[in-house]
BAKOLRO-646704 format. One record per residue: x negated, y negated, z of N, C-alpha, C in turn; residue number from 1. Coordinates in Angstrom, 1 decimal, always signed. Layout:
X,Y,Z,X,Y,Z,X,Y,Z,NUM .
...
***
This chain:
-97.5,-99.9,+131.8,-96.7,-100.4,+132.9,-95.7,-99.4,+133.4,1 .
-95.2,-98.6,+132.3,-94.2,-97.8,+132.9,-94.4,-96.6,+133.7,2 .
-95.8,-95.8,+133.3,-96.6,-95.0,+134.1,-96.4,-94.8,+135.2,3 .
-97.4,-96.2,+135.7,-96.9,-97.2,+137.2,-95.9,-96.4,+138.1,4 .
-94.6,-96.2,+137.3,-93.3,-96.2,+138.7,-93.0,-95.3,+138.0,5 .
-93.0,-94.2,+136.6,-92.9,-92.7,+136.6,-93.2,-91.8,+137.4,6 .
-94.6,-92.0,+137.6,-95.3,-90.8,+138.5,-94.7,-90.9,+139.9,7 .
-94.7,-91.6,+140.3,-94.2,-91.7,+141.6,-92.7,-91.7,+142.1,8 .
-92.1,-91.9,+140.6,-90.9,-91.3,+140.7,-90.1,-89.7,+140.3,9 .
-91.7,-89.7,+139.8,-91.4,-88.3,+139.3,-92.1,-87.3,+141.0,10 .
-93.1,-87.8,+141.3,-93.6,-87.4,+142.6,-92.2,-87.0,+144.0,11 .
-91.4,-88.1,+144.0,-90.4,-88.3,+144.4,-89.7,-87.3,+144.7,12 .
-88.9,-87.2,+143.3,-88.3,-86.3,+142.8,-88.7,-84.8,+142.7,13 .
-89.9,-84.4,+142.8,-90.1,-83.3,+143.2,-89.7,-83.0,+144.6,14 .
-90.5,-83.6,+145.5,-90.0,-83.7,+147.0,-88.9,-83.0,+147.3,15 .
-88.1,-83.4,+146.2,-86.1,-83.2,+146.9,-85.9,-81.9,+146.1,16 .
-86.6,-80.7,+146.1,-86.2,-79.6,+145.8,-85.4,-78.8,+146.6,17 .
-84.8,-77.9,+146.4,-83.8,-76.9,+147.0,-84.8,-75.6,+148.0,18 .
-86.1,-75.9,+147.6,-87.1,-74.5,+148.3,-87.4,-75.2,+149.5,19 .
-87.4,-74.1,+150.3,-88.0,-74.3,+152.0,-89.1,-74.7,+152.0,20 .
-89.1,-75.9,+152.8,-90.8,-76.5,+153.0,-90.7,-76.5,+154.5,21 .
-91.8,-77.4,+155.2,-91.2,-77.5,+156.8,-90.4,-79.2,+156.9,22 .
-90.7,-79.7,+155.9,-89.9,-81.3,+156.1,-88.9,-81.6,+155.8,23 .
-88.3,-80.5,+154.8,-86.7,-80.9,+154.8,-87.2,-82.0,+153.7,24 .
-85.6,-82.7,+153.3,-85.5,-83.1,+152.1,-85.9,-84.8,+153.1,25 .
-86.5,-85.5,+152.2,-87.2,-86.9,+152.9,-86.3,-87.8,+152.2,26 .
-85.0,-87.8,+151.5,-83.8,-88.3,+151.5,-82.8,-88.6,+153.0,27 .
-83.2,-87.5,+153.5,-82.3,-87.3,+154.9,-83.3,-87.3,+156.0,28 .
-84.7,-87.9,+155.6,-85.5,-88.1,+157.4,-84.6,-89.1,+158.1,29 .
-84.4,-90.0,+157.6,-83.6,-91.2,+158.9,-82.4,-90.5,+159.6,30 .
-81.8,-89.4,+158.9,-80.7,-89.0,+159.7,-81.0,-87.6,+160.2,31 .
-81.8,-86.9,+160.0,-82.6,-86.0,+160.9,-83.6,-86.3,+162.1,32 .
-83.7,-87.6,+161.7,-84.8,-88.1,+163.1,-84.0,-88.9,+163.8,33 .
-82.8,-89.0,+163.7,-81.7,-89.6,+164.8,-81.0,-88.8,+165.4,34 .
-81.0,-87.3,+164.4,-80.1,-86.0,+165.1,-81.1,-85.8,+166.1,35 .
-82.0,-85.9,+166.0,-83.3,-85.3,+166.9,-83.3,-85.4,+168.1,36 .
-83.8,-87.0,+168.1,-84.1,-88.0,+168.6,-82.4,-87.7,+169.8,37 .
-82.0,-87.7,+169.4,-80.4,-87.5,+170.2,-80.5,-86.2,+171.1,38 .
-80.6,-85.2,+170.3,-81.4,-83.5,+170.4,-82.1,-83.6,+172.0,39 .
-83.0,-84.3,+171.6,-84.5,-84.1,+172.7,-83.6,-85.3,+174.1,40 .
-83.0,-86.1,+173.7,-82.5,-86.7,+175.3,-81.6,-86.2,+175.8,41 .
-80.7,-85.1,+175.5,-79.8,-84.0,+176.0,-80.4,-83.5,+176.4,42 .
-81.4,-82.6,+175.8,-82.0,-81.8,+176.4,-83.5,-82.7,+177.6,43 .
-83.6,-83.5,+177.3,-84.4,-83.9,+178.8,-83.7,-84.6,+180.0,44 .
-82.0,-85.1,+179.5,-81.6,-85.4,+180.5,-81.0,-84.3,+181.5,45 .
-80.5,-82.7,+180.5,-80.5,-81.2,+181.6,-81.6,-81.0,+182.0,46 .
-82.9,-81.1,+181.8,-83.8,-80.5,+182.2,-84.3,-80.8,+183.4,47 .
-83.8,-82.8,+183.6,-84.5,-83.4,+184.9,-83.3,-83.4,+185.9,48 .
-81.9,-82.5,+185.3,-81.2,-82.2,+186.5,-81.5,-80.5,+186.7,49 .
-82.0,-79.9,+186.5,-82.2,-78.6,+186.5,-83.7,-79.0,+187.4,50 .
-84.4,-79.5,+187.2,-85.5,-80.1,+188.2,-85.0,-80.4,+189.1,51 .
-83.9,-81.4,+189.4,-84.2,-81.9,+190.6,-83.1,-80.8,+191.8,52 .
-82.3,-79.9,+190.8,-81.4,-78.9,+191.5,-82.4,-77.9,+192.3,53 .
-83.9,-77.7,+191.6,-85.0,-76.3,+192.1,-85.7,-77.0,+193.4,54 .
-85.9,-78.4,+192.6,-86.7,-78.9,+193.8,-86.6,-79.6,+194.9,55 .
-85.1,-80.2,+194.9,-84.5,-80.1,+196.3,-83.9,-79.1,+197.1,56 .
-83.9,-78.1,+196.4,-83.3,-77.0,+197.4,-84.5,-75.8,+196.9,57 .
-85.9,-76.2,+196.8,-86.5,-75.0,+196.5,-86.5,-74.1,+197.6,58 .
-86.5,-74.1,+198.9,-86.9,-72.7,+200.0,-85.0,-71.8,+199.9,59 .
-83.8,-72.9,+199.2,-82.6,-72.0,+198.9,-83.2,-71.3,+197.5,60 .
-83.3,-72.0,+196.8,-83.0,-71.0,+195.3,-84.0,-69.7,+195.2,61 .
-85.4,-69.7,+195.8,-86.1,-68.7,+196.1,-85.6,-67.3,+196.5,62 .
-84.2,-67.8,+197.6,-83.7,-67.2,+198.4,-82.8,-66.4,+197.7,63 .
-82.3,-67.1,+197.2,-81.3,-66.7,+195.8,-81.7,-65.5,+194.9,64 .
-82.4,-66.4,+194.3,-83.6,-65.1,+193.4,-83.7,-63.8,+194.2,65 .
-84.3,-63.7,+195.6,-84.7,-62.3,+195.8,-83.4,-61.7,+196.3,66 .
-82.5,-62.0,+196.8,-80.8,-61.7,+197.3,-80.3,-61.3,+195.5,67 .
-80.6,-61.7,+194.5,-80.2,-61.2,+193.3,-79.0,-62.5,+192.8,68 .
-78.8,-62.8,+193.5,-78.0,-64.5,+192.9,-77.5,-65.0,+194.3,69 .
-76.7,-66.1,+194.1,-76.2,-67.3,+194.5,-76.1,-68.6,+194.5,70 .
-75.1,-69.3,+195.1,-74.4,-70.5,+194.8,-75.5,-71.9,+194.5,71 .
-77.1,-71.8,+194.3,-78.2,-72.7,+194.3,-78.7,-72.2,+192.8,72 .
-78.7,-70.7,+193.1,-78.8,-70.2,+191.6,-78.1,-70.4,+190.5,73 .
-77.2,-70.3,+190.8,-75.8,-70.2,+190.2,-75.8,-71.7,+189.6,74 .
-75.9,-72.7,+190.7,-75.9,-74.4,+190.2,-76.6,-74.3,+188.8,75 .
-78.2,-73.9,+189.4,-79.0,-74.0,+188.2,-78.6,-73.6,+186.8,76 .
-78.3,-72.4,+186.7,-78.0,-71.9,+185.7,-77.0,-72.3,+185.2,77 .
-75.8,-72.7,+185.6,-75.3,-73.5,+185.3,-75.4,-74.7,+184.0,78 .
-76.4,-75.1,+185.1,-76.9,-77.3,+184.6,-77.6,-76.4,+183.2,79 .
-78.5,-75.2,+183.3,-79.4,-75.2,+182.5,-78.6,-74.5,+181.4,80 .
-77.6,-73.7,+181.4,-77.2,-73.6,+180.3,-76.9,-72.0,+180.0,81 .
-77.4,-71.5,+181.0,-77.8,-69.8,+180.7,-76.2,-69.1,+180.7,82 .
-76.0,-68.1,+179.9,-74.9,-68.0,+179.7,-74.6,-66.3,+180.7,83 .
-73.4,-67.0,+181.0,-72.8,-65.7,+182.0,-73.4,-64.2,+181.9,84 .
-73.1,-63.7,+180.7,-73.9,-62.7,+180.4,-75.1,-62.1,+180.4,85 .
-76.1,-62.8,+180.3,-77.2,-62.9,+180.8,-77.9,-63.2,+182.0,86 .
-77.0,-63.7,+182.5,-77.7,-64.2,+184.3,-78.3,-62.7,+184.9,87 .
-77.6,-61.1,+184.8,-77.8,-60.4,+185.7,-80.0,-59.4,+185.0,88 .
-79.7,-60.0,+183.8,-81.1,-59.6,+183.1,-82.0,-60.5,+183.8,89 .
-81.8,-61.9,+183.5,-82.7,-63.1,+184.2,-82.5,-62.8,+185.7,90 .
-82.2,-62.9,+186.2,-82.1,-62.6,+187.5,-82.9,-61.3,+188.2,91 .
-83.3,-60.6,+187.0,-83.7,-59.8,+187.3,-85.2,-59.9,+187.1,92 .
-85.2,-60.8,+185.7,-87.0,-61.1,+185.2,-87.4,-62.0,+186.4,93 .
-86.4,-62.6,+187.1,-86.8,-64.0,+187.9,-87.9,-63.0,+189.1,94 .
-86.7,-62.1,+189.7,-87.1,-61.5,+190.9,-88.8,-60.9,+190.6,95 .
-88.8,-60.3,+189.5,-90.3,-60.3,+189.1,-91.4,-60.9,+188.9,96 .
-90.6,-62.0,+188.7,-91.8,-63.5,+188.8,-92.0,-64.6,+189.7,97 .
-91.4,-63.7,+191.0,-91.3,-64.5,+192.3,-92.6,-65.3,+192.5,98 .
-93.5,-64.8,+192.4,-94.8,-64.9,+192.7,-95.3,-65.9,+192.4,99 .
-94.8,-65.8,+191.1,-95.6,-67.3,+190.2,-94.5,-68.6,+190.9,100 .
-93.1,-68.1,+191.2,-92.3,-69.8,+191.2,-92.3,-70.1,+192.9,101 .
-92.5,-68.9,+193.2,-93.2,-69.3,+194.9,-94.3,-70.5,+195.0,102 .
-94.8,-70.8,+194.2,-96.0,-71.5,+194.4,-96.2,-72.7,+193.1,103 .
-95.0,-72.2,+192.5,-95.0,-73.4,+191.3,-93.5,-73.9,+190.6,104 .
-92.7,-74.8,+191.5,-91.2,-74.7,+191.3,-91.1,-75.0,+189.7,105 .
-92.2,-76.3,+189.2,-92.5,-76.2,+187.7,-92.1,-75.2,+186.6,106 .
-92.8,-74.2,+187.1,-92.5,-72.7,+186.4,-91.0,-72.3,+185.9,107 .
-90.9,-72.4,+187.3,-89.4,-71.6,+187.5,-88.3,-72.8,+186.7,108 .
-88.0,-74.2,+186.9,-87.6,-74.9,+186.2,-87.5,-74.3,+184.3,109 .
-89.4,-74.3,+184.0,-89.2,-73.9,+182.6,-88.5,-72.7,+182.5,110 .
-88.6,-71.9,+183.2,-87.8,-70.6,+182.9,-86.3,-70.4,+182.6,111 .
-85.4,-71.5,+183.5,-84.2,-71.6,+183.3,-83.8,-72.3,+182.4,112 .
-84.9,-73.3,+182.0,-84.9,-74.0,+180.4,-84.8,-73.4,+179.4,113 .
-85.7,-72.2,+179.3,-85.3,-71.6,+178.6,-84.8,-70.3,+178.3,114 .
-84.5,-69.6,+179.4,-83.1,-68.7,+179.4,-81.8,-69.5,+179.1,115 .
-81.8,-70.6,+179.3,-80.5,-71.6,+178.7,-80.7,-71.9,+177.7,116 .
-81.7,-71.8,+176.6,-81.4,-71.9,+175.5,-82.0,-73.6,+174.5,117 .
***
């Protein structure tokens, strides 16, 4: 009988070791899947304003891009996070990938997504 609830407490208790796995300790999933869960609606509540900043003003922010910045640009990066210092590098990879966000505001959105980090 006692077998029973050893193994599986002993199973358990391995689990909660100190070595890197990808799951993390399964003592702490409920409060890791709430940090998360928290995590991902920040981040999709900037994302659908970083959307809707490209794609109501997409034929400005294009404009932006190839002039090398401005105040549509600027919004964006902003909302999306991208940090001061960086704007004049991105801004520069942007102008390079005109091509693609000419024709796909989608694109360009993920782009500032993730130059913001």
């Amino acid at each position: 009988m006692t077998f029973r609830f050893t193994l599986p407490m002993i199973l358990a208790l391995g689990a909660c070791t100190g070595e890197a796995n990808h799951l993390g300790n399964p003592l702490l999933w409920p409060i890791t899947g709430l940090a998360t869960a928290a995590e991902n609606a920040a981040y999709n509540q900037r994302r659908g304003q970083v959307e809707v900043i490209v794609k109501s003003n997409f034929p400005a922010i294009l404009d932006d891009i190839r002039a090398g910045g401005g105040p549509i640009l600027s919004d964006a990066m902003d909302t999306a996070g991208v940090p001061a210092t960086d704007r004049p590098a991105r801004i520069t990879q942007m102008q390079g990938d005109l091509g693609l966000y000419a024709t796909n505001p989608e694109a360009l959105v993920v782009a500032l997504m993730v130059y913001g980090g």
